[in-house]
Residue, then its C-alpha position, 0 to 999 in steps of 0.5 A: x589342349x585341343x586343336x582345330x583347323x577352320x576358315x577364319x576371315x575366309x582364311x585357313x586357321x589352326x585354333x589351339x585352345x586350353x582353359x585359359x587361351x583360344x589362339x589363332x594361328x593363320x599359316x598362310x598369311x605369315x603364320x601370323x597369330x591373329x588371336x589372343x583370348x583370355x577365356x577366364x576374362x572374356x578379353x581379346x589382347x590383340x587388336x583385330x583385323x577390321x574387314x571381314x576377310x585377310x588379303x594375301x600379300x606377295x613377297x615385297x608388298x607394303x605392309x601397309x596397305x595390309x591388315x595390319x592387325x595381330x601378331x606378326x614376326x618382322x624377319x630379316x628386317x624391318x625398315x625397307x633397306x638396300x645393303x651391300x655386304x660381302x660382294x653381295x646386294x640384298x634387298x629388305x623388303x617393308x618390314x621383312x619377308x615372314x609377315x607375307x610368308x606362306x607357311x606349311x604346318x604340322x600338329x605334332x606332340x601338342x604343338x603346331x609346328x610351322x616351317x618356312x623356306x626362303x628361295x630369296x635369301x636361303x634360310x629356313x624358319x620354323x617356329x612351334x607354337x603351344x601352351x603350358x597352363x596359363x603361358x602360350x610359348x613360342x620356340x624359334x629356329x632359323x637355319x642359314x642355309x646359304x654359303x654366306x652370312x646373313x645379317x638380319x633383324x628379328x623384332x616382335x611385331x605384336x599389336x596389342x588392344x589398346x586402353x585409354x587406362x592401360x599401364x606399360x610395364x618396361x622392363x626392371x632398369x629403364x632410365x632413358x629411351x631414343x625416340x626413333x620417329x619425327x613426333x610433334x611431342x617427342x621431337x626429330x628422330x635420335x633425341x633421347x628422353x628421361x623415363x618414365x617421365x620426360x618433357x614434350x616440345x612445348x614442355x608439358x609432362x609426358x609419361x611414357x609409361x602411358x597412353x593417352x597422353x594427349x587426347x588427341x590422334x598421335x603416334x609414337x615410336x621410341x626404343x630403351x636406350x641401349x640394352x636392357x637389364x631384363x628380358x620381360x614387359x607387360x600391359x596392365x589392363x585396370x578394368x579387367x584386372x589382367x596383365x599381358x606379360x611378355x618373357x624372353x631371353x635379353x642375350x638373344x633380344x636386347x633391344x626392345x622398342x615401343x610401337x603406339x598409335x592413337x588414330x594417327x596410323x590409319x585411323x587404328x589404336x593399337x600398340x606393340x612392345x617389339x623385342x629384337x635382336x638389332x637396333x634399329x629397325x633398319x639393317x643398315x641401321x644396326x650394321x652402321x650402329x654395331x648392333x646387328x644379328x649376323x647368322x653365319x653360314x650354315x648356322x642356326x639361330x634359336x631363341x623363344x619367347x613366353x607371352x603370360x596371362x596373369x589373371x587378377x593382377x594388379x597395377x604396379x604403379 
């Protein structure tokens, strides 16, 4: 494994590379992995930032009007919120304070090792980011440093390249999904569907193990209805015959929603499955709902995940 510190974008980058990968961490925008890539297949599985430098965002910028590109970490929250809990307001900032975060970094023991301290709600985040084989792994540890609860959402914001052909895999048991954005096909916000296959408003065949469906610009949010059974989901790339598999541990992360745009967020296509430990995206939301992450005082918060290149796979359809 081998590591190199370099400006990329006009940003300073960590790349850490073995025979299968060369990834791309950027610690000051968020520590944001701006890079996945298969050296085998010669293929990029994120979808890349489209100007030729990043913009450093400030702490409760519209994530927006941003890069959106790459893969980013949404904590302690995603939708934009105002709570009070326990004698206290807190402010959630659009899609959380990490993504805009400015990280230091260390390389040590074959991994990076990025930490943050949040002067705002007093918690510290570290993540160590390294490779084992064909296998990138992420180990995160958040430490609730303050004297009180912190209810807080993690959900896994990772933009993926998009492919007209690409097959979704969710995880093993999937028989419905919530939609949880107003869709010309999908309908209002809270309808629950059949899946794989369910009926769009004008109750034309719509498969939401695809992409693609329309052939026309469109975007889509849905998440499994309920908790999973599995805690793995992965692309099928057909014209490269490689598969993005993403592992993580459902008791930590049960809820998993599905992220698509097809030109109908910002001219992009793109999309992102989005692990998370509360349903949904609003902390308010997952309080109301009974399925929020609740960090207590001086406790902390650990999981991982496993994203793995399965070279020369197969599609599963």
């Amino acid at each position: 494994m081998e590591f190199k510190e370099f400006k990329f974008k006009n940003t300073a980058a960590v790349k850490v590379e073995n025979e299968y990968f060369s990834i791309i961490i950027l610690p000051k925008i968020g520590s944001k992995i701006a890079s996945i890539f298969s050296k085998k297949k010669d293929f990029e599985f994120l979808f890349q930032n489209k100007a030729d430098k990043y913009q450093k965002a400030e702490f409760g910028a519209d994530f927006a009007a941003y890069d959106c590109s790459g893969f980013d970490d949404c904590f302690p929250n995603i939708d934009a919120s105002r709570l009070n809990y326990n004698d206290r307001e807190i402010i959630y900032p659009d899609h959380g304070e990490i993504w805009s975060a400015k990280f230091d970094y260390k390389i040590a023991a074959g991994k990076v090792v990025l930490n943050y301290y949040s002067s705002y709600l007093d918690y510290n985040y570290q993540k160590e980011i390294y490779l084992e084989n064909n296998k990138l792994k992420i180990d995160y540890k958040i430490k609730n440093e303050s004297q009180k609860e912190l209810p807080a959402i993690w959900a896994m914001h990772c933009l993926i390249k998009y492919s007209q052909n690409m097959e979704l895999q969710f995880p093993e048991g999937v028989e419905k999904i919530e939609n949880v954005m107003d869709s010309k096909y999908l309908g209002e916000k809270g309808e629950v569907h059949q899946f794989p296959v369910t009926k769009d408003k004008s109750n034309n065949s719509y498969r939401l193990d695809r992409v693609n469906n329309k052939k026309e610009k469109n975007c889509e949010k849905y998440y499994v209805f309920g908790e999973m059974n599995a805690g793995s989901c992965s692309v099928f790339y057909p014209e490269k015959n490689i598969e993005f598999k993403i592992n993580f541990d459902r008791e930590k992360l049960p809820y998993l929603g599905f992220w698509l745009t097809e030109g109908g967020f910002k001219g992009d296509y793109n999309c992102a499955f989005e692990p998370a430990d509360g349903y949904y995206d609003s902390v308010n939301k997952a309080i109301k709902n009974n399925k929020i992450n609740i960090i207590k005082a001086g406790d902390i918060y650990e999981f991982s995940l496993e994203l793995e290149l399965i070279i020369n796979s197969s599609s599963k359809m």
